[in-house]
C-alpha positions in Angstrom: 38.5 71.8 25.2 41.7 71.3 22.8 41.3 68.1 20.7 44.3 66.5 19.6 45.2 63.0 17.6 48.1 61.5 16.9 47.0 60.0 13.7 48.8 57.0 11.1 47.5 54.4 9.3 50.5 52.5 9.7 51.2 50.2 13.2 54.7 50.5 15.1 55.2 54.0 14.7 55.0 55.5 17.9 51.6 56.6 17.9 50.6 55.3 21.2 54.2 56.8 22.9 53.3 59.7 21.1 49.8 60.2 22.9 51.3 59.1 26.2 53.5 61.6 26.5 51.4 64.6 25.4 48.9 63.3 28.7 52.0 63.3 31.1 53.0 66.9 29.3 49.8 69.1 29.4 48.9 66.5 33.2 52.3 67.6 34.6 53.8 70.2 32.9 50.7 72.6 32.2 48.6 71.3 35.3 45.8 70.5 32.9 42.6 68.3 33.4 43.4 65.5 30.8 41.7 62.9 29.1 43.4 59.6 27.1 41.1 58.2 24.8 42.2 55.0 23.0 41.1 54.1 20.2 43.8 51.3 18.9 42.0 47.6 20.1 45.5 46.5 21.2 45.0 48.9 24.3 48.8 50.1 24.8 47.6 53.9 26.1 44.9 52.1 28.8 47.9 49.8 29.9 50.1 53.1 30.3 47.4 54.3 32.4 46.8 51.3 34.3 50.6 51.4 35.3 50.9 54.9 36.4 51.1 55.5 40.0 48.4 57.7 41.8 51.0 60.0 42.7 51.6 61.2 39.6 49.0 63.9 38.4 45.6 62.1 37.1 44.7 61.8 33.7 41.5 59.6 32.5 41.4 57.0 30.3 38.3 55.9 28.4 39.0 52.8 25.7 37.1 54.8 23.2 37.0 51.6 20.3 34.8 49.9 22.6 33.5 52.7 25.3 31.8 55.8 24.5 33.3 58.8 24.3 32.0 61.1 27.2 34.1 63.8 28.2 33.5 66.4 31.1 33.2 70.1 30.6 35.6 70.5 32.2 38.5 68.8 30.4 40.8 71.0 28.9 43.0 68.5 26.6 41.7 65.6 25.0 44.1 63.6 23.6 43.8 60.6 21.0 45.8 57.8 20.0 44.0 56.4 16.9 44.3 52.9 15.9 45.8 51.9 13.1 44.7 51.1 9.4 42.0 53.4 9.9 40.0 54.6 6.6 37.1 55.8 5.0 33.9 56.4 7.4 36.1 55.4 10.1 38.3 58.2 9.9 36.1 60.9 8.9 34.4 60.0 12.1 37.3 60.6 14.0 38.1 63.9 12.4 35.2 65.3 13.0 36.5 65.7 16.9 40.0 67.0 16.0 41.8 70.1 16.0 45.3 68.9 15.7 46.9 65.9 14.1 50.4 65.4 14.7 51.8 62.9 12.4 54.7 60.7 13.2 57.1 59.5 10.3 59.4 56.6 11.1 62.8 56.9 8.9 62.4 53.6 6.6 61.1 53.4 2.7 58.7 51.4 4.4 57.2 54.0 6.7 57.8 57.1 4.2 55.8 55.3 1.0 52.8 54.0 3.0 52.9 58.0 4.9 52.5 59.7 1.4 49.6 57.4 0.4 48.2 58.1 3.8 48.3 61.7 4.0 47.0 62.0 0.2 43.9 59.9 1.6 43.9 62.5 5.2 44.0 65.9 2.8 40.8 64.4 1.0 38.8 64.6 4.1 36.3 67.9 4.1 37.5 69.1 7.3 41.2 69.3 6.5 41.0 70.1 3.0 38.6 73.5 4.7 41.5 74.2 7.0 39.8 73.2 10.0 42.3 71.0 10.8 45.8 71.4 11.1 48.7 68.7 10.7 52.1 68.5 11.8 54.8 66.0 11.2 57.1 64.6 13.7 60.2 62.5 12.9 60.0 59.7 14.8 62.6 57.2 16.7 65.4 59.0 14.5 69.4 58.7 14.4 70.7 61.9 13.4 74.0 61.8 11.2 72.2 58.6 9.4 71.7 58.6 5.7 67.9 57.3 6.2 67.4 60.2 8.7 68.8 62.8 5.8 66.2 61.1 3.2 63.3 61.3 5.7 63.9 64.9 6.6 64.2 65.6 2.7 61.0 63.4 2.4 59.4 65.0 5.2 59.8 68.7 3.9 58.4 68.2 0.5 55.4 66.7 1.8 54.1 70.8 2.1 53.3 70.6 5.8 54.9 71.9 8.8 57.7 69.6 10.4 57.3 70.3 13.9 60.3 68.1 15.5 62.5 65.2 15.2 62.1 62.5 18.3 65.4 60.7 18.6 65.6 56.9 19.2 66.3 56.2 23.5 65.2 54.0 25.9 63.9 56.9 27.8 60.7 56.4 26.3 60.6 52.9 27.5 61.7 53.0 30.4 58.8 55.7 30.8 56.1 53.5 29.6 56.7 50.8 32.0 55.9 53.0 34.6 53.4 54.7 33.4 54.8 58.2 33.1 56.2 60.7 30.5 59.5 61.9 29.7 58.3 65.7 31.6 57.8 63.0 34.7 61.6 61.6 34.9 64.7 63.5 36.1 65.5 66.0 33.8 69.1 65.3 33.8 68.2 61.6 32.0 66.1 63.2 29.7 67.4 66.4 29.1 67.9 65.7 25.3 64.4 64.3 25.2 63.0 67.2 26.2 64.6 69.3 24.2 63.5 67.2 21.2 59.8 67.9 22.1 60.5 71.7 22.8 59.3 72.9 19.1 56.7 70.4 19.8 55.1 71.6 22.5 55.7 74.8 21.4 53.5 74.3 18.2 51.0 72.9 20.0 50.6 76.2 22.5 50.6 78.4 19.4 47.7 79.6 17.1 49.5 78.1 14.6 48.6 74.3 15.4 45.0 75.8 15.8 42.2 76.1 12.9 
């Protein structure tokens, strides 16, 4: 089973959307046996799930800050969307179950100080610091040709870790999350930049390299 998180300490920046959308990827795309675990008490993957229609290929949810976290042998992606301000024992528990952490970066001071304090705190954690964990950053909810977006892709690359893709700013995304789907679940002619957005994405994510 591949374990992935889509981890930051700071609210609002797409973490949930993120995870969402990795389920509707590797549930649709790849034809995978998915699970969603949430562990963010404000629940936004579970309500994702709760409004996806049973047409659409299934993919299990389990609340894991309250439930716990059984999995079947059988699954091959398990995908989660960690809660915010997250610390200490609390996330060295939740490392210990990852392979992958993709890291999303909004483009504000804001977002780019509290990341660097964040990730300094991640690389201290036994797991990652023996490379059995591998990181990538995604730009998140950017506007190209923007000043900010220049500083955050500057800010971005001298962190020392692999920048796996830049996720533009739409209302695709929303528009997907009210019904319960991904962006691979629309019509690809609404989406097609979206999907090319994720391409190096999911790329990374089929390669060794996002693997310890």
């Amino acid at each position: 089973m591949r374990t992935i998180m889509v981890l930051n300490a700071k609210g609002g920046c797409g973490k949930s959307t993120i995870s969402t959308n990795l389920a509707s990827y590797f549930a649709s795309a790849m034809s995978k046996k998915v699970v969603l675990a949430d562990y963010d008490p404000q629940e936004s993957s579970m309500a994702w799930l709760e409004a996806r229609d049973e047409k659409w290929p299934h993919i299990e949810g389990i609340a894991a800050h309250k439930d716990p976290l059984r999995v079947a042998k059988d699954t091959d992606f398990l995908i989660m969307d960690a809660p915010a301000r997250v610390h200490g024992k609390e996330l060295t528990q939740l490392m210990r179950k990852v392979e992958t952490v993709i890291f999303p970066v909004l483009p504000s001071p804001i977002d780019m100080r509290a990341a660097t304090k964040y990730m300094a705190e991640v690389q201290k954690n036994g797991r990652v610091a023996r490379k059995e964990v591998k990181i990538g950053v995604v730009a998140n909810r950017v506007r190209e040709n923007t000043i900010i977006f220049s500083e955050l892709y500057d800010f971005i690359k001298a962190m020392k870790l692999p920048y796996i893709a830049t996720l533009r700013d739409t209302q695709n995304y929303i528009r997907a999350e009210e019904r319960g789907i991904g962006i691979f679940e629309m019509a690809p002619s609404q989406v097609y930049q979206d999907l090319e957005d994720w391409r190096p994405l999911t790329k990374w994510l089929r390669s060794k390299r996002s693997m310890p």
